[in-house]
C-alpha positions in Angstrom: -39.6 -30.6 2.2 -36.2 -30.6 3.0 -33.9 -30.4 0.1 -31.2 -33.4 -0.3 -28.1 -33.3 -1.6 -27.5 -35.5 -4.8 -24.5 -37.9 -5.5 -24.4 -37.7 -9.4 -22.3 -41.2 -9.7 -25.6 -43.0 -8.0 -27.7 -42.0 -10.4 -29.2 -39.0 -8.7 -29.9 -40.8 -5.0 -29.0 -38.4 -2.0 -25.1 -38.9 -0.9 -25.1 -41.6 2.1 -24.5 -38.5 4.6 -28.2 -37.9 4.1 -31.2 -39.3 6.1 -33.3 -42.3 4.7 -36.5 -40.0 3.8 -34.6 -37.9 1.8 -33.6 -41.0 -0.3 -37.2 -42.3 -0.4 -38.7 -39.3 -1.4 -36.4 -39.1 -4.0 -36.3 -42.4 -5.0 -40.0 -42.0 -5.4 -39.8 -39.1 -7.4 -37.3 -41.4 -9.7 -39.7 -43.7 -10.2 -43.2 -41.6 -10.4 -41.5 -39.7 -13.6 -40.4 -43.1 -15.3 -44.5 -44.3 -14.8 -45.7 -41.1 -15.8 -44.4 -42.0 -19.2 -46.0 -45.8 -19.3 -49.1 -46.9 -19.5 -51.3 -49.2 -17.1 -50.4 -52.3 -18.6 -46.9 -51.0 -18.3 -46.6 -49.7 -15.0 -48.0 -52.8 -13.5 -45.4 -55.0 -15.6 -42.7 -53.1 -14.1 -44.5 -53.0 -10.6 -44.3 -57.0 -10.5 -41.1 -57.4 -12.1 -39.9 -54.5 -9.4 -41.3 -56.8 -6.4 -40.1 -60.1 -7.7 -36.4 -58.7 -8.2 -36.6 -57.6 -4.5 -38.8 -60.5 -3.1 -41.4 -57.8 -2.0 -44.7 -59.2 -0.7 -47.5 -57.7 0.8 -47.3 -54.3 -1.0 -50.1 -52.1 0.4 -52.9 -51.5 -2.4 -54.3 -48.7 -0.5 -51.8 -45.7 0.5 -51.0 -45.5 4.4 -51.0 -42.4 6.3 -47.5 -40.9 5.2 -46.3 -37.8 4.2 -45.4 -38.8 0.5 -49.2 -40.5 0.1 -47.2 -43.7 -1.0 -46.1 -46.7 0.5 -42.3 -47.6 -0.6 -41.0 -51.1 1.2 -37.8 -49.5 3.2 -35.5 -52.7 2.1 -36.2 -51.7 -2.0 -34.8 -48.4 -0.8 -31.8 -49.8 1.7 -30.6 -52.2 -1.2 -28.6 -49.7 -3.0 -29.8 -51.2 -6.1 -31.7 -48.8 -8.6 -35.4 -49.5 -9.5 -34.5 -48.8 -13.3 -32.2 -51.7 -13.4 -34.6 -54.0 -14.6 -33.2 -57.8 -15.9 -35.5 -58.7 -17.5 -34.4 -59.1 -21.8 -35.7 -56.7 -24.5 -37.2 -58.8 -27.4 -34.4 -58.0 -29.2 -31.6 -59.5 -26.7 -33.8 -62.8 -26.4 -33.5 -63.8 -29.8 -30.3 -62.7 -30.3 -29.8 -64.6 -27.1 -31.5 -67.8 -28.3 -30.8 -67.6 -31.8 -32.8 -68.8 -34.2 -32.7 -70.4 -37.9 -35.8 -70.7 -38.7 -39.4 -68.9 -39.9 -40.9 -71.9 -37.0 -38.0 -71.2 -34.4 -38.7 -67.4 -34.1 -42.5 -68.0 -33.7 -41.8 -70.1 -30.8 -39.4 -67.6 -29.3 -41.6 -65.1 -30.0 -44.4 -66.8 -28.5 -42.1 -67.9 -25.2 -41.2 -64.4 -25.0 -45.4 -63.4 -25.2 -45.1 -66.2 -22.7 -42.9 -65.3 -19.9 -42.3 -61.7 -20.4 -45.4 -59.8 -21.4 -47.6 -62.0 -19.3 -49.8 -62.8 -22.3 -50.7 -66.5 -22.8 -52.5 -66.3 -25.9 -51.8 -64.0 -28.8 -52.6 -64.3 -32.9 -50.5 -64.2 -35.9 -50.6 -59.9 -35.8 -49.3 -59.7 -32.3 -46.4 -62.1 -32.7 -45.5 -59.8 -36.0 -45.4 -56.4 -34.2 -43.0 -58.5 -31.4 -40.7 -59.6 -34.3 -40.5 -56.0 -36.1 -40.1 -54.9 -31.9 -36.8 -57.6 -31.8 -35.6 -55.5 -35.2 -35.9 -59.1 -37.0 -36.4 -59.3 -40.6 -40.0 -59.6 -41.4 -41.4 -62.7 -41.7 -42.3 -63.4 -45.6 -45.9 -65.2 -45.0 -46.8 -64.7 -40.9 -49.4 -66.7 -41.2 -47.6 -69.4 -42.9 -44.8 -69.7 -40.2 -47.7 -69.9 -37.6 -48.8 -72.8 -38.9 -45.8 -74.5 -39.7 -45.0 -74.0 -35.9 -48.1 -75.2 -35.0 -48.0 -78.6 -37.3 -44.3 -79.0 -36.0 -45.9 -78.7 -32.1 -44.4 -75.3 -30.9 -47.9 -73.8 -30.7 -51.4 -74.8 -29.6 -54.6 -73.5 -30.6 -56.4 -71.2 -28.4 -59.9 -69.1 -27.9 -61.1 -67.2 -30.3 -58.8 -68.3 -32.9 -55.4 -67.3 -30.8 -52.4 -69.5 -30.4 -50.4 -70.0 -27.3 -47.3 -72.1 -27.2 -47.1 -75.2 -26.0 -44.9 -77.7 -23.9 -42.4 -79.1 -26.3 -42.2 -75.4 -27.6 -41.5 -73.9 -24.2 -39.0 -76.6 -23.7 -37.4 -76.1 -27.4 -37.2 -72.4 -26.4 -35.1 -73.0 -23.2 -32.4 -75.2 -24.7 -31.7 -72.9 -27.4 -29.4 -72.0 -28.5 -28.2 -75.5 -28.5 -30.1 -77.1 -31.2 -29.2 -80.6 -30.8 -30.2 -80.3 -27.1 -33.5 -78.8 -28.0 -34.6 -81.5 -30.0 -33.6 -84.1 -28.0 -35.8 -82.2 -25.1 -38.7 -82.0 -27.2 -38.4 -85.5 -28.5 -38.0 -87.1 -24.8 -41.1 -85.3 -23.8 -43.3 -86.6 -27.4 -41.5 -90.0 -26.1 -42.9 -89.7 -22.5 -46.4 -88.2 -23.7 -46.8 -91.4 -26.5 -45.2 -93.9 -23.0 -48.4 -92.0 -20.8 -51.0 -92.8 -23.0 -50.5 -96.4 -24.1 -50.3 -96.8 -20.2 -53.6 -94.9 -20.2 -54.7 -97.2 -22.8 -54.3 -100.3 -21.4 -55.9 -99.5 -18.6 -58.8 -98.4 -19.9 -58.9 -102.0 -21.7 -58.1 -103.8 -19.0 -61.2 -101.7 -17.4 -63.9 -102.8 -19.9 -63.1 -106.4 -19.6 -65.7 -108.4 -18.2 -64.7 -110.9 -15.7 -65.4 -113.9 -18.2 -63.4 -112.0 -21.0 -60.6 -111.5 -18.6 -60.7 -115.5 -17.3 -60.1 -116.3 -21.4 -56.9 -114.0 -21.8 -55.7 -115.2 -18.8 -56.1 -119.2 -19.8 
């Protein structure tokens, strides 16, 4: 294999003199290292977050005939942008980021972030305490407690096997933070709409086990 010539100020890529290959293989050297160090659940995290950063589709599960044994989508590589710059926020950023004042309020971000980061829909009281000692938050005084109070207060649902997963008006809560006042108003209008759906859903379900005669005497 030919040896490339390295351009310390891009993070170790080949200088743009050198030929594409050179930059793949050792792009793909970059990145085998960085996954030697993760494990499954990891590497395929950072493999989708990797394809939805560079709108990849159709990645190959089975290696092609090439000379590296991998298949690497050329326009990752011709982007100029490096595979370890991943956007997506540490545990610790999103809560900074969003903020919040309450026991209840970090459950819910905690159980967004569960959510919408770590591809994990359900999760119990445990889980959600190892991601808040991960954010470097201050421990929770009764977990369990907080979980509940969350729940009552409609941030969180109840799932299988005794887990929790969070809900709609907690998801939307989440997403206005840090604006407080706009949270609550979100979460209200959507209790507002869900009680407006099923008095509709009410009515008709009256107005469907009416028979004719009963329906002739409202009418009169």
């Amino acid at each position: 294999m030919t040896d490339a010539s390295y351009d310390s100020e891009k993070g170790g890529l080949p200088a743009s003199g050198d030929s594409d290959e050179e930059a793949e293989v050792v792009a793909l050297n970059q990145v085998i290292a960085a996954f030697r160090r993760l494990n499954r659940e990891s590497r395929e995290r950072v493999l989708r977050t990797v394809s939805t950063y560079f709108g990849l589709t159709g990645i190959a599960a089975s290696p092609p005939a090439h000379s590296t044994g991998i298949h690497i989508q050329s326009n990752a590589v011709s982007s100029g942008v490096s595979f370890s710059e991943d956007r997506t926020p540490s545990p610790k950023e999103f809560i900074l980021d969003k903020k919040p004042l309450q026991d209840i309020e970090r459950i819910a971000c905690l159980a967004y972030y569960f959510t919408h980061y770590r591809d994990t829909a359900t999760f119990k009281t445990l889980d959600l305490s190892k991601l808040n000692t991960e954010a470097a938050q201050i421990k929770l005084g009764n977990a369990a407690k907080a979980v509940d109070n969350a729940q009552r207060a409609g941030y969180l649902l109840g799932g299988p096997n005794g887990t929790k997963q969070i809900s709609a008006i907690g998801e939307l809560y989440v997403q206005a933070l840090p604006d407080r006042a706009a949270a609550k108003e979100a979460a209200a209008q959507f209790r507002q709409r869900r009680k407006s759906r099923r008095s509709r859903a009410g009515e008709n379900t009256t107005q469907k086990q009416e028979t004719p005669s009963e329906s002739t005497a409202r009418d009169a």
